[in-house]
Short mmCIF file of the C-alpha atoms (twelve columns), coordinates in Angstrom:
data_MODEL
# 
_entry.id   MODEL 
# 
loop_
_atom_site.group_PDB 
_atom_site.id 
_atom_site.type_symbol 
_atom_site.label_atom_id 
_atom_site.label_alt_id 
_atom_site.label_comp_id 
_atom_site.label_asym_id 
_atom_site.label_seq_id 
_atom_site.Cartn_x 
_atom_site.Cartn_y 
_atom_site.Cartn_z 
_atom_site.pdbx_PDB_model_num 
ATOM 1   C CA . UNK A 1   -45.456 15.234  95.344 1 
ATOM 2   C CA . UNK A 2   -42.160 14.602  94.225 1 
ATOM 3   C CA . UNK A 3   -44.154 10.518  93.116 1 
ATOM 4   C CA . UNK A 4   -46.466 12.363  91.167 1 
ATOM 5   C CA . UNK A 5   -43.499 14.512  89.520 1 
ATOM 6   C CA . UNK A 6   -41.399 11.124  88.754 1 
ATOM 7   C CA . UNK A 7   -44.621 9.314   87.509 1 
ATOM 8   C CA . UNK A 8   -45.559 12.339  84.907 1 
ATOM 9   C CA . UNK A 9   -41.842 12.346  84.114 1 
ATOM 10  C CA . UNK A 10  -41.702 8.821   82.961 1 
ATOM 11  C CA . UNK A 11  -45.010 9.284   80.805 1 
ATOM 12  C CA . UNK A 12  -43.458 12.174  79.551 1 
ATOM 13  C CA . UNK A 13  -40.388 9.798   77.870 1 
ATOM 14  C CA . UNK A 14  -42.497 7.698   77.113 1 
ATOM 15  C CA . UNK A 15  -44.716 9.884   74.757 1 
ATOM 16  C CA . UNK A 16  -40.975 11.217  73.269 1 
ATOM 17  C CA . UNK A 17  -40.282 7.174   72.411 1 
ATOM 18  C CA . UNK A 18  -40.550 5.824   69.055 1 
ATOM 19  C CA . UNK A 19  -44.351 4.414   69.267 1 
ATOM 20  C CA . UNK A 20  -43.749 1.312   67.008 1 
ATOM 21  C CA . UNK A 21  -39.713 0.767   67.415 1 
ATOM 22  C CA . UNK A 22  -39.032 -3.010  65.669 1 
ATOM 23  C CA . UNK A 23  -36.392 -4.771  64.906 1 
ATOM 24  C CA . UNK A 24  -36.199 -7.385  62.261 1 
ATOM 25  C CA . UNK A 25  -33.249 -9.553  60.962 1 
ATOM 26  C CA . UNK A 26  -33.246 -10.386 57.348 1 
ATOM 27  C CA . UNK A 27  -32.039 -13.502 55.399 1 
ATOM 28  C CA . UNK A 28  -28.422 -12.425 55.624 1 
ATOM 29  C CA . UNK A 29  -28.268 -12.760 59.520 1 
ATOM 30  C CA . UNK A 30  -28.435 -8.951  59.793 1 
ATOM 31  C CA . UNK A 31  -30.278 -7.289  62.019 1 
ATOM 32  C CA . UNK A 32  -32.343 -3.577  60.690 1 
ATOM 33  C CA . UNK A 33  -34.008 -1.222  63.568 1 
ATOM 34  C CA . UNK A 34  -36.241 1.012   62.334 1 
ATOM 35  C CA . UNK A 35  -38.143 3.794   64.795 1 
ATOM 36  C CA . UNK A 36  -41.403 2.675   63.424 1 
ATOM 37  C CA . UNK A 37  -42.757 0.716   60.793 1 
ATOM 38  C CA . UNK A 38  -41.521 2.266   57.348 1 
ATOM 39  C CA . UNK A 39  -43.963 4.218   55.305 1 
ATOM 40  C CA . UNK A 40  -41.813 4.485   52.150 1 
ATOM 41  C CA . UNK A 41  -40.664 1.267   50.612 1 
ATOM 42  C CA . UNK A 42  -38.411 0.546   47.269 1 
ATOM 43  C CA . UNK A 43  -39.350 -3.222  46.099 1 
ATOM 44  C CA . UNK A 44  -36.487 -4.977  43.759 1 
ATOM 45  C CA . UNK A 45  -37.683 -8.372  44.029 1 
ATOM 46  C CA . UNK A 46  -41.485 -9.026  42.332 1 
ATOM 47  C CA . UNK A 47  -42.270 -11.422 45.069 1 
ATOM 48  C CA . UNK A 48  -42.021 -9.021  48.164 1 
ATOM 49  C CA . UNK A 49  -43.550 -6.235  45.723 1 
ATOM 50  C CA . UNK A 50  -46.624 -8.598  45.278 1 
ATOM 51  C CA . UNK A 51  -46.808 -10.084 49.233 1 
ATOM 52  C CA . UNK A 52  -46.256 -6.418  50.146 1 
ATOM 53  C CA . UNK A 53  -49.386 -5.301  48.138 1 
ATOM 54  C CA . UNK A 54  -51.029 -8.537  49.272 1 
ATOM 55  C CA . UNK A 55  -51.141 -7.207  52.864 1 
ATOM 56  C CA . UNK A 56  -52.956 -4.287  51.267 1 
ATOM 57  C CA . UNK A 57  -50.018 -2.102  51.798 1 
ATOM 58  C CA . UNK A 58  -49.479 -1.088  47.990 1 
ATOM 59  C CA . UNK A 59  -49.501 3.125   48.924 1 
ATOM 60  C CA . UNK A 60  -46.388 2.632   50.495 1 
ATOM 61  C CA . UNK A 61  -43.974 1.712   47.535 1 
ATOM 62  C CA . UNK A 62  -42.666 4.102   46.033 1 
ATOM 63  C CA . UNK A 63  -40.428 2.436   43.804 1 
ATOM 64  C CA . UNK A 64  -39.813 -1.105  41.873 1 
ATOM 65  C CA . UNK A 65  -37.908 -3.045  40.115 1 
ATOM 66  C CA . UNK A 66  -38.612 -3.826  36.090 1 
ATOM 67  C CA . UNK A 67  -40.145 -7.354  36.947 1 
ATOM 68  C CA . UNK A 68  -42.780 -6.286  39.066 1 
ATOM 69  C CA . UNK A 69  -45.867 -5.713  37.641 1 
ATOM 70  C CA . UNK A 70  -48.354 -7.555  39.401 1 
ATOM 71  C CA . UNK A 71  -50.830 -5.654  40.525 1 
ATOM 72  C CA . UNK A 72  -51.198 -3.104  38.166 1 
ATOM 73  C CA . UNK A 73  -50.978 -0.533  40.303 1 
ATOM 74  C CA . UNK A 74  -47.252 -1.102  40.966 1 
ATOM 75  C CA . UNK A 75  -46.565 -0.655  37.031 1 
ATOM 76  C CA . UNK A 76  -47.070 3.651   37.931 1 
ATOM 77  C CA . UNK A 77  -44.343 3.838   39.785 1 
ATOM 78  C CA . UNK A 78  -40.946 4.838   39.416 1 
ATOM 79  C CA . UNK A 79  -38.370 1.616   37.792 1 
ATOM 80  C CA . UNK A 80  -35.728 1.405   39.306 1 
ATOM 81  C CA . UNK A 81  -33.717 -1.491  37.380 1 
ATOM 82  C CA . UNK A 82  -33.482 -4.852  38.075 1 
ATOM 83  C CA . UNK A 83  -32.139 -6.554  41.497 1 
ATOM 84  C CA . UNK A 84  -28.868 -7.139  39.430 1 
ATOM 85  C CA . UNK A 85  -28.775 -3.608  37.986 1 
ATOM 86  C CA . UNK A 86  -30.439 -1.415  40.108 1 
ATOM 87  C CA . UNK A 87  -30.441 2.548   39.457 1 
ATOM 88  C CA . UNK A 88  -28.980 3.472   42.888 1 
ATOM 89  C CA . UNK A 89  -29.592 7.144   42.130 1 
ATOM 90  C CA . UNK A 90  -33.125 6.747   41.506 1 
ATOM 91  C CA . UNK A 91  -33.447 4.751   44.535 1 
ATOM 92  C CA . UNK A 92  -31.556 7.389   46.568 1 
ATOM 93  C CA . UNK A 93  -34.099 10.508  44.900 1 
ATOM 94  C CA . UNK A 94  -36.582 8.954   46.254 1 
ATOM 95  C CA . UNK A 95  -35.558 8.928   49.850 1 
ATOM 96  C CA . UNK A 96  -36.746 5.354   50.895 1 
ATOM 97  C CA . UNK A 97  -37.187 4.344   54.814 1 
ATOM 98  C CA . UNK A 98  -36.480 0.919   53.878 1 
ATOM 99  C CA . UNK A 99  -35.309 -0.902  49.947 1 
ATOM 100 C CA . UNK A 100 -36.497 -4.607  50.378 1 
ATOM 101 C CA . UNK A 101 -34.669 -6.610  48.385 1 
ATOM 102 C CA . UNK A 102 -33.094 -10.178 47.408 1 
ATOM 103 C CA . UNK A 103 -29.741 -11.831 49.242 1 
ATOM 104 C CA . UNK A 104 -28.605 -11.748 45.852 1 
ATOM 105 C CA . UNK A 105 -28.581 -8.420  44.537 1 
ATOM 106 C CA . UNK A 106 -25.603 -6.605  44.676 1 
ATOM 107 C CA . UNK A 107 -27.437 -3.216  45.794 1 
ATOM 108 C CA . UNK A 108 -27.762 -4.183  49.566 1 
ATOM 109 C CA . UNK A 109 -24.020 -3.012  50.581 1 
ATOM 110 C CA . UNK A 110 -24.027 0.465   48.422 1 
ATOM 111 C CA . UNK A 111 -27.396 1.212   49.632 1 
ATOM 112 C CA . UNK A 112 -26.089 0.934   53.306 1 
ATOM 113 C CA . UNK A 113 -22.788 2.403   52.810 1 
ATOM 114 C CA . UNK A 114 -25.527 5.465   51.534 1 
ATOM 115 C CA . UNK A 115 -27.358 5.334   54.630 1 
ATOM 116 C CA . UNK A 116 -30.472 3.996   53.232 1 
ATOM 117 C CA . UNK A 117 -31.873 0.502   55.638 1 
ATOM 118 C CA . UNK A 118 -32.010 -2.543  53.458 1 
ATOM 119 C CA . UNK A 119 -33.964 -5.686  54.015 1 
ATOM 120 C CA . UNK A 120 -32.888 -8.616  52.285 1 
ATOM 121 C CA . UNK A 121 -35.182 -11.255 52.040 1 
ATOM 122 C CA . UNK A 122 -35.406 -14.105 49.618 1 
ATOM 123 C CA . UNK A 123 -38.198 -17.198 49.585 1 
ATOM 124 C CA . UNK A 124 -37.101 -20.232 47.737 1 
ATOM 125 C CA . UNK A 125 -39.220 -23.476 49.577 1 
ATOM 126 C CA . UNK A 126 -43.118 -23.385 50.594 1 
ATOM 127 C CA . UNK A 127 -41.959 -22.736 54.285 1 
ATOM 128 C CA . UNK A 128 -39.569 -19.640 53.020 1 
ATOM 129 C CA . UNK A 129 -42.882 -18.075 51.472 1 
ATOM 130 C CA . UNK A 130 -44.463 -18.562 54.824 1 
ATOM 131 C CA . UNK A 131 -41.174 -16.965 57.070 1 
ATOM 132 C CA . UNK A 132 -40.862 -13.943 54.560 1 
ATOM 133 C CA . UNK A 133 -44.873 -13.142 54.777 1 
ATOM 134 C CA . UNK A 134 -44.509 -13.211 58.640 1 
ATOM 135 C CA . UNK A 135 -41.288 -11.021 58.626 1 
ATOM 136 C CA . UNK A 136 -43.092 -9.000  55.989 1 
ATOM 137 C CA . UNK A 137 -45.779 -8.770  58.211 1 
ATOM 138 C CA . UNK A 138 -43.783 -7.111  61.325 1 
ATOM 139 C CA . UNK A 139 -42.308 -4.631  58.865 1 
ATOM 140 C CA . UNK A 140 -45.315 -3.255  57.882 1 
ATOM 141 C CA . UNK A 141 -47.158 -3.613  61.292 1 
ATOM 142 C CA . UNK A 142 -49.905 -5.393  59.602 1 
ATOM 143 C CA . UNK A 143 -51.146 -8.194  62.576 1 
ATOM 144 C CA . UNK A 144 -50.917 -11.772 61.685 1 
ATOM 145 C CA . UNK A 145 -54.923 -11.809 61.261 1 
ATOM 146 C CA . UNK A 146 -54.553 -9.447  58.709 1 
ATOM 147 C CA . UNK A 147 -51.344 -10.375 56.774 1 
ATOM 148 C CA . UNK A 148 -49.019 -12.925 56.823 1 
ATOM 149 C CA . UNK A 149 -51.646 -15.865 58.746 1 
ATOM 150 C CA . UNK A 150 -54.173 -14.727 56.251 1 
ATOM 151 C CA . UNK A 151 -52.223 -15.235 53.328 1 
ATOM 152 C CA . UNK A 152 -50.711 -17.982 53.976 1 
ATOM 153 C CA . UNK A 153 -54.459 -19.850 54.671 1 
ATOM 154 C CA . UNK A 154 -55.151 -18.778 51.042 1 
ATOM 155 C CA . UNK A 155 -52.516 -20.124 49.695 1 
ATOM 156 C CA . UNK A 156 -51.947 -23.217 51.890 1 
ATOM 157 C CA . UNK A 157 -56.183 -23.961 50.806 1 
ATOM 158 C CA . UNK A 158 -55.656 -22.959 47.321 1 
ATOM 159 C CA . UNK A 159 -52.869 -25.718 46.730 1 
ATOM 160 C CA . UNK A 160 -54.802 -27.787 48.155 1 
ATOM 161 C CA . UNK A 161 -58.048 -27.147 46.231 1 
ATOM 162 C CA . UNK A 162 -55.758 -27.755 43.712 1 
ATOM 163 C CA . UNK A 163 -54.325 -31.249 44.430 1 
ATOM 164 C CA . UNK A 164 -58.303 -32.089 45.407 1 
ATOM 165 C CA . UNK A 165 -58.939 -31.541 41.472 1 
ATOM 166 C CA . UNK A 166 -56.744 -33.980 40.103 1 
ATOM 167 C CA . UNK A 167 -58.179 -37.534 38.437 1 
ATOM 168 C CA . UNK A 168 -55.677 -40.173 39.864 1 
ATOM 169 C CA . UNK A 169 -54.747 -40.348 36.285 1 
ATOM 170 C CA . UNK A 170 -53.074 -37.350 35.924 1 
ATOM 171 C CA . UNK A 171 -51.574 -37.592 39.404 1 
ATOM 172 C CA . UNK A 172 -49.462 -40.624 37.800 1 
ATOM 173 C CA . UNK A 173 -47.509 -38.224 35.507 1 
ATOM 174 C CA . UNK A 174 -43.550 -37.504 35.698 1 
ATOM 175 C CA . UNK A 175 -43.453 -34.348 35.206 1 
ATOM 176 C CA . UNK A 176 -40.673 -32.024 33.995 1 
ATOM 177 C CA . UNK A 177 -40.909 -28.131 34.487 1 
ATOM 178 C CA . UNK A 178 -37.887 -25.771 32.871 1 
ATOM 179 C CA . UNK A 179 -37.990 -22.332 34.377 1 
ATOM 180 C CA . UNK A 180 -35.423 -20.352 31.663 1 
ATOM 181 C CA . UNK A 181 -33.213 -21.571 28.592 1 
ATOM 182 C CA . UNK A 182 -30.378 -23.506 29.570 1 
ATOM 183 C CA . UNK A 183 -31.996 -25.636 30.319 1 
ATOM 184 C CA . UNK A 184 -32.960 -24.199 34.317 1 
ATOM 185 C CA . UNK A 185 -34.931 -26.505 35.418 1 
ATOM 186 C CA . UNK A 186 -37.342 -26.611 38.852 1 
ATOM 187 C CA . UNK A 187 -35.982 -29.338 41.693 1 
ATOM 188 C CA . UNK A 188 -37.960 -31.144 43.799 1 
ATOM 189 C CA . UNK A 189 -36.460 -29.054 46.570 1 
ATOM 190 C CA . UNK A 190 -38.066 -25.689 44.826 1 
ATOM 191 C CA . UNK A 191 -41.213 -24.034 46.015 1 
ATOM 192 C CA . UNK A 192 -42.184 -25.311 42.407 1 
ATOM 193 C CA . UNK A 193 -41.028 -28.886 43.222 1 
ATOM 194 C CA . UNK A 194 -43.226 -28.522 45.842 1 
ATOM 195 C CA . UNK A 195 -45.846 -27.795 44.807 1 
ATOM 196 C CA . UNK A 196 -46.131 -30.194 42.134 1 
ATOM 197 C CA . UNK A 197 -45.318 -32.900 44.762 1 
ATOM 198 C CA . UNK A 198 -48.491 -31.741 46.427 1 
ATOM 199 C CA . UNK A 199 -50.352 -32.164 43.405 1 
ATOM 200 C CA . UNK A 200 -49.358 -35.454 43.582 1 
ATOM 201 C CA . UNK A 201 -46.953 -35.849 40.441 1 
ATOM 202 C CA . UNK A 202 -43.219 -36.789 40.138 1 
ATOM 203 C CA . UNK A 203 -40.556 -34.639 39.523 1 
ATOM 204 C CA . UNK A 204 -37.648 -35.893 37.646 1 
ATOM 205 C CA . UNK A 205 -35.520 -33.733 38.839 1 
ATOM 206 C CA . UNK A 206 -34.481 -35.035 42.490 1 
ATOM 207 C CA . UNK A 207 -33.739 -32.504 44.957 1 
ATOM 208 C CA . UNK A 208 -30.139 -33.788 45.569 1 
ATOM 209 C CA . UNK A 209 -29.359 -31.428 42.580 1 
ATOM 210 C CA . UNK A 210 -30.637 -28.552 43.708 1 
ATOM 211 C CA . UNK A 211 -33.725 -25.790 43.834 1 
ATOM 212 C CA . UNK A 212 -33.170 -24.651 40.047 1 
ATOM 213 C CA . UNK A 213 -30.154 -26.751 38.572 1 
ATOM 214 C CA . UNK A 214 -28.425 -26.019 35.367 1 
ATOM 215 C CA . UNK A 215 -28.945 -29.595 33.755 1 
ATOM 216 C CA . UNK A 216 -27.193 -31.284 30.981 1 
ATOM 217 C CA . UNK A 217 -30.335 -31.513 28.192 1 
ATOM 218 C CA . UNK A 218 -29.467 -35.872 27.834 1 
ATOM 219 C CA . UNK A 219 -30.450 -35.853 31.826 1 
ATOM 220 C CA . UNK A 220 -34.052 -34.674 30.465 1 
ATOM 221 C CA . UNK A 221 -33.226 -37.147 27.966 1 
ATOM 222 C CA . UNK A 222 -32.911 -40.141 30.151 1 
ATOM 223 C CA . UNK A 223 -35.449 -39.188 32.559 1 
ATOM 224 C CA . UNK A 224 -38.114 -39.406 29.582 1 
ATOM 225 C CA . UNK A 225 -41.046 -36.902 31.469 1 
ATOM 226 C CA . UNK A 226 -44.429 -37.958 30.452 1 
ATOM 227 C CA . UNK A 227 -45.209 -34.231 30.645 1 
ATOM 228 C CA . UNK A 228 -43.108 -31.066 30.402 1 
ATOM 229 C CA . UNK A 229 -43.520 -27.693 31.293 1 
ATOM 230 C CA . UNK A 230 -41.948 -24.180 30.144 1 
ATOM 231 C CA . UNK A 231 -42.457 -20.753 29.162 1 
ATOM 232 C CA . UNK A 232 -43.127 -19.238 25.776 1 
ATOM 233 C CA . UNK A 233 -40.211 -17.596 26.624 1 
ATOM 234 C CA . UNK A 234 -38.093 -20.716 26.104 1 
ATOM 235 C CA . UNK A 235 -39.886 -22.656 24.275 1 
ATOM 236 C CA . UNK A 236 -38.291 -22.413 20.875 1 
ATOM 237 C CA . UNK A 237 -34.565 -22.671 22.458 1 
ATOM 238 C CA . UNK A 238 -36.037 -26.099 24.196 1 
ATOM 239 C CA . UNK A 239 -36.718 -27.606 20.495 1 
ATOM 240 C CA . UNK A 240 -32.907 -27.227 19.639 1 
ATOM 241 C CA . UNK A 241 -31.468 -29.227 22.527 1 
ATOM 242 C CA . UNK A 242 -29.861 -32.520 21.081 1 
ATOM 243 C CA . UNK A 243 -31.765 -35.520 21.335 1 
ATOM 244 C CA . UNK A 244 -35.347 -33.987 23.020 1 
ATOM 245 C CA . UNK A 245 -37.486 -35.373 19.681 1 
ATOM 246 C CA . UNK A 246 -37.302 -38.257 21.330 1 
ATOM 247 C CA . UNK A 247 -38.330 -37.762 24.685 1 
ATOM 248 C CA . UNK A 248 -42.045 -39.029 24.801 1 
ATOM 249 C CA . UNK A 249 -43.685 -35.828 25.915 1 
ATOM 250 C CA . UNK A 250 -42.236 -34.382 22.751 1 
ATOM 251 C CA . UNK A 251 -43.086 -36.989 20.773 1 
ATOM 252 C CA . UNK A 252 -46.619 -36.935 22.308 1 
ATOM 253 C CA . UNK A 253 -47.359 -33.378 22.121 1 
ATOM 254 C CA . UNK A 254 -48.315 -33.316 25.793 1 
ATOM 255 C CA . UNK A 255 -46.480 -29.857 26.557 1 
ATOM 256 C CA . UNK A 256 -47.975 -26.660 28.225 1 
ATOM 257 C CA . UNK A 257 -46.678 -23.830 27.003 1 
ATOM 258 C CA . UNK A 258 -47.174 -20.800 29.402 1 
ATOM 259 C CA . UNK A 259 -47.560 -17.536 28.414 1 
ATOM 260 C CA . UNK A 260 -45.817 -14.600 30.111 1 
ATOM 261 C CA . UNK A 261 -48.137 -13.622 32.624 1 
ATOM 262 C CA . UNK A 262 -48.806 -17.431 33.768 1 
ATOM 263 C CA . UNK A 263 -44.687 -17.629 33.686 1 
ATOM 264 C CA . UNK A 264 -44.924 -14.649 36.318 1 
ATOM 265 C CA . UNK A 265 -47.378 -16.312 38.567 1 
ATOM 266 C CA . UNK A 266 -45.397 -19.714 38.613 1 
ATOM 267 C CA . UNK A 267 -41.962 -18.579 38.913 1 
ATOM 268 C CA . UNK A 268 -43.037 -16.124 42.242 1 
ATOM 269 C CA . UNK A 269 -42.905 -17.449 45.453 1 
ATOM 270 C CA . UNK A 270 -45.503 -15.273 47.403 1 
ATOM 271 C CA . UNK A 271 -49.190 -14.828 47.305 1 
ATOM 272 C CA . UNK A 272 -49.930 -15.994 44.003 1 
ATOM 273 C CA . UNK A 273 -48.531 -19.684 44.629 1 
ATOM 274 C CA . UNK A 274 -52.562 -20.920 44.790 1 
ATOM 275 C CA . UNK A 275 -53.042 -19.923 41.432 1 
ATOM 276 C CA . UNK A 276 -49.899 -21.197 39.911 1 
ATOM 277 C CA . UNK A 277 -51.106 -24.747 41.419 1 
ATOM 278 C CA . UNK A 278 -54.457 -23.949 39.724 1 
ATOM 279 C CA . UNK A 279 -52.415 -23.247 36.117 1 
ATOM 280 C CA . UNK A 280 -50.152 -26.263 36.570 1 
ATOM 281 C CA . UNK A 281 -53.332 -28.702 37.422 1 
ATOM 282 C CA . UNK A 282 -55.194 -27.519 34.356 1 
ATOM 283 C CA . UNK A 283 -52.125 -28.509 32.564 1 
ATOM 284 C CA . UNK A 284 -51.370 -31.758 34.165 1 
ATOM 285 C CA . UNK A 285 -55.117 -32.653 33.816 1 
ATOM 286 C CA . UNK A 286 -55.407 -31.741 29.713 1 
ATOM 287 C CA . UNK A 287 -51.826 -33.657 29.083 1 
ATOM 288 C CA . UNK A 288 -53.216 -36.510 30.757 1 
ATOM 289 C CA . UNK A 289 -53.122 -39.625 29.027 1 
# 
């Protein structure tokens, strides 16, 4: 008898325990406990709002920041500023289990000090993309089969694909890719460096300077890129700096311009990486000479 009463005493606390208890630790080294996956999510980073509703997980957020908008779903929601900015008030009103969020925004220690959980988590390098999906993927609850393994085939095949549609012509192409005025440009060490790399082109920007240096426009100068690559966003700012009329993709017209929403796919590393190989093929493969 008194078995029976210890047994149905243990299933007992065991029905009162948290059912899907996880822990997690995010790209600052800190570790966040939650009782069970959170059902209410603030995004201020467009790449974790776009993997999030990748995983099919969109009805949870209940907030972004004014950069995502990819899918269009997310653009009904409550903005929240930007990760540098971000409307802690808002954020608080809407009584968030969890705000997901860069390393770099300056919300993450307010937020706490608030009592609202904060993951940080910030992909820079093919490999990050991969580690953020799978961490993404135990914070939701969503098995590997269904989120972060499945992604990351898609995207891993897409590049790929990619790479497979190149002529060897315009695989012999140095290519040069700005990401914002400045000129900010995309290393070899990027999750933009990379993929170009596995589309078989040269960067001329070596990774020994860095993921997205701040360059000095006569570097771009003496590397001479057979191709470049920008935004329309800074376009008109890159036909100012001193001395590019003579770089021979200037000279030679063999730029691609990308519009806003192709700027969004390139410059996100998350689920959309496949087709921002897809956009910078078609570019390398109409530039090539």
């Amino acid at each position: 008898m008194k078995k029976v009463a210890a047994l149905w005493l243990v299933l007992c606390l065991a029905a009162l325990a948290p059912a899907h208890a996880l822990q997690l630790l995010d790209d600052r080294g800190v570790s966040v406990t939650f009782a069970q996956s959170p059902q209410r999510i603030v995004s201020l980073l467009p790449s974790l709002t776009e993997s999030i509703c990748a995983m099919e997980q969109c009805q949870r957020l209940v907030g972004v920041d004014r950069y995502s908008t990819y899918p269009a779903s997310v653009r009904r929601l409550p903005v929240l500023g930007g990760g540098l900015d971000p409307n802690i008030e808002g954020i608080v009103a809407l009584k968030p289990d969890v705000v997901v969020l860069a390393t770099s925004s300056r919300a993450s220690q307010r937020l706490e000090e608030l009592g609202i959980k904060v993951v940080a988590l910030e992909p820079k390098s093919h490999a990050d993309v991969r580690r953020v999906l799978n961490k993404l993927g135990l914070l939701l609850d969503v098995p590997g089969e269904a989120g972060a393994d499945r992604l990351w085939r898609l995207i891993d095949s897409g590049v790929s694909a990619a790479s497979q549609s190149l002529s060897p012509r315009a695989k012999n192409t140095r290519v040069y890719f700005e990401v914002n005025r400045g000129p900010y440009a995309a290393g070899e060490s990027s999750f933009i460096g990379e993929t170009l790399t596995r589309l078989g082109v040269k960067n001329v920007v070596p990774a020994s300077l860095g993921p997205f240096p701040r360059l000095n426009p006569e570097f771009v100068v003496r590397a001479n890129p057979d191709v470049i690559m920008v935004g329309s966003r800074s376009a008109q700012a890159m036909l100012a700096y001193p001395g590019w009329n003579s770089i021979k993709a200037m000279r030679e017209k063999r730029i691609c311009v990308f519009s806003p929403d192709e700027s969004d796919v390139l410059v996100r590393p998350g689920p959309r990486m496949a087709e921002a190989a897809r956009i910078m093929a078609r570019c390398l493969e109409d530039k090539a000479r």
